[in-house]
Structure formats: structure tokens, C-alpha cells
N, C-alpha and C positions, 0 to 999 in steps of 0.2 A: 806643250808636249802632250802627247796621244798616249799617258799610262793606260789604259785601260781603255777598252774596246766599248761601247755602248753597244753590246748586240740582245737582242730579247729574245735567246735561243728556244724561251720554255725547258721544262724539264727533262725533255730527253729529243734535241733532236737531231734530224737526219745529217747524214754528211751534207751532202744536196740544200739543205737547209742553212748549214757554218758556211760553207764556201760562196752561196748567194750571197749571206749576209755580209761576210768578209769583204766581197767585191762591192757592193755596196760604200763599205767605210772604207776602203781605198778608196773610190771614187769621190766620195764626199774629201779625199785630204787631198785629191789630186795625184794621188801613185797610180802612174798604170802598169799593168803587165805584161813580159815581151812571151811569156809562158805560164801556165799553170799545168799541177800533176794534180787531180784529184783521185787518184789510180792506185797511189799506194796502200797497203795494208794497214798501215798505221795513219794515216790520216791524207797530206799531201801537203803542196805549196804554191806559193806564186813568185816568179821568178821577176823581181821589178827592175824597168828601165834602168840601167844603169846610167843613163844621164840625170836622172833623178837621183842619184847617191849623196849630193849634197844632201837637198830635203829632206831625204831618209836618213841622214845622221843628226839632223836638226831635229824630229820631229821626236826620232828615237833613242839618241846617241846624246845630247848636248852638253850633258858633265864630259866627255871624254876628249882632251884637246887631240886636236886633228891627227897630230905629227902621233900620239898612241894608236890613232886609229888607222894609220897608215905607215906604222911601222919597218913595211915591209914594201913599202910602194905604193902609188897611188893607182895600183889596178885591185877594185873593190867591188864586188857584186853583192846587192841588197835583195833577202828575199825573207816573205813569210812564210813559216812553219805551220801548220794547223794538224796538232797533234790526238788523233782522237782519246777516248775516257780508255783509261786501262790499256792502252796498248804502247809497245815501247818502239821505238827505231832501233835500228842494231847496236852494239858496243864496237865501235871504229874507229879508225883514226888517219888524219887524212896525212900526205908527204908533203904537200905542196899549198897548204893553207892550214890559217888559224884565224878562229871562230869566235863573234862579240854575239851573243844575244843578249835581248831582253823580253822579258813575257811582260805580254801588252792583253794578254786574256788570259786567265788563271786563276789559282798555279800550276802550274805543273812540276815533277819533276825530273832531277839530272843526277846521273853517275858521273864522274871523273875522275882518272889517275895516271899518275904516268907510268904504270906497267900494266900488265894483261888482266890484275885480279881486280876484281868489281868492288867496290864499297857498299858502305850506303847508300841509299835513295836521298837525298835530300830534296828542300824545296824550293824556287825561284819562285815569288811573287810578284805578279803584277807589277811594273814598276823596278823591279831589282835585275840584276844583271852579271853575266858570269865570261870570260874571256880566257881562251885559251890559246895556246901556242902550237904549231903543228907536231905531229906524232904525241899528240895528247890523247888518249883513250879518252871516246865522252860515248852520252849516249841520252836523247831525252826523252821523257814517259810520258804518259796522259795520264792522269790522276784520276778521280771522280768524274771529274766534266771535263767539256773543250776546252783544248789549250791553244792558245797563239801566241809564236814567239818571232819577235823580228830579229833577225841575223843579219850580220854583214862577213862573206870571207871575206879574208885577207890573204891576198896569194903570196905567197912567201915567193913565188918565182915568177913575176911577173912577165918574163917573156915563156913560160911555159905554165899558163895558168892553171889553176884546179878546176875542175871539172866534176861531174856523176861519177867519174872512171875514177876519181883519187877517193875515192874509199875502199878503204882495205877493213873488211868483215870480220870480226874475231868470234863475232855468236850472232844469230838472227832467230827471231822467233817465226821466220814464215820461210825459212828454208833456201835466202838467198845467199 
């Protein structure tokens, strides 16, 4: 199991810098990617092979028996998060999928609730792992340093899957 990321970021480095490194140790586990965003404001992702879903539940997932993990169908897209230091993703929630990560660099961390009002910050470590249901209000932070979280949706509508487009925004710090 891959808890934790071997990357030797130094103290403060560039985006350019997590995202080399990241593809790196994807490379070393054998994930490839059918897409990457390193565009976003908050840090970005890599969109992996979905024929690689198996591996990526094995390498990330393995306490979780299959049938939880596929609750919803067996149409499952794996991808990494790379959250930068201090910056958050919106507070959303999606109609059409529900969310498994785990932080594999860290910690970082997450809000969650099931109505519009925000909690508190808590933390996901390295290793730990948080699972939500669709129209779950989430939302996850960058803490001090780089964060990376491996995610799997789960498309609650498998013949109309979730997408970029099933996020519905309720706050954004960059105006989307």
C-alpha cells in the first residue's frame, strides 16, 4: 500500500516542482494518466486510466470491500488531487457522484455536511480516509504544505456519469 508519497519537495516548492515529482511516483506504481489540470488555483490533478481502477483501489483502497466501493455501480473514475499549502477548493457538492479519498501526502484538510453551513476544518492524515455520499457538501484545504489525495468517484448514475459539470459551487475563493 502507497500511504505516503516519498517525494523530497524541500521547503517550499513550486507547483511545477509537486506535479514533476507526482508523475514520477505514478510512474514508478505504474498509474498512467489520461489527463492532468495543473491550472487550477488551488493546486490541480491527474485524471488516471480508468482501466487501472482496479490497482488504484488496491494500492489505495484495500480495507474497503469492493461491493462499498461500488455501491453505486461499477462505473468508477480514479484520480489525484494535489492540493496546494493554504488554498482551499470550493464548498460543493456534486448530484451525480460520491467521493472515497485518501491522503497519500499530508495532511491536509476537509469540511463536510449535509447542509450549506461549514463546520470545522478538520484533518485527514496521511494514510486515513473519508467517504461521502452525493449532495454531501465537502470541500478539501491545503494545510502548511503539499497535499495529495487519491480519490475514486463513484457515479451514483452510471448511465449518466459525473463529470467537471456536476459541481454545483456554494462559495469559491477565486470567483468561479
Amino acid at each position: 500500500m502507497a500511504d505516503n508519497i516519498a517525494l523530497d519537495l524541500g521547503a517550499e516548492p513550486s507547483k511545477e516542482v509537486v506535479f514533476t515529482e507526482v508523475a514520477q511516483y505514478m510512474s514508478e506504481l505504474g498509474l498512467r494518466a489520461t489527463a492532468v489540470d495543473s491550472e487550477r488555483p488551488w493546486g490541480g490533478f491527474y485524471v488516471i486510466d480508468e482501466s487501472l481502477t482496479g490497482a488504484f483501489i488496491d494500492l489505495y483502497f484495500p480495507e474497503f470491500p469492493r461491493d462499498q466501493i461500488s455501491k453505486y455501480g461499477n462505473k468508477l473514475s480514479p484520480k489525484l488531487l494535489i492540493v496546494a499549502p493554504e488554498k482551499r477548493l470550493s464548498w460543493q457538492y456534486h448530484d451525480r457522484r460520491a467521493e472515497l479519498w485518501k491522503a497519500i501526502y499530508g495532511p491536509v484538510g476537509y469540511i463536510v455536511s449535509e447542509t450549506q453551513e461549514q463546520g470545522i476544518v478538520l484533518q485527514l492524515a496521511a494514510g486515513e480516509t473519508i467517504q461521502f455520499d452525493p449532495r454531501i457538501y465537502h470541500r478539501l484545504i491545503g494545510l502548511e504544505g503539499w497535499g495529495v489525495v487519491a480519490e475514486i468517484w463513484q457515479h451514483s448514475d452510471p448511465s449518466n456519469p459525473s463529470d467537471e459539470l456536476d459541481i454545483v459551487r456554494v462559495e469559491d475563493d477565486f470567483g468561479r
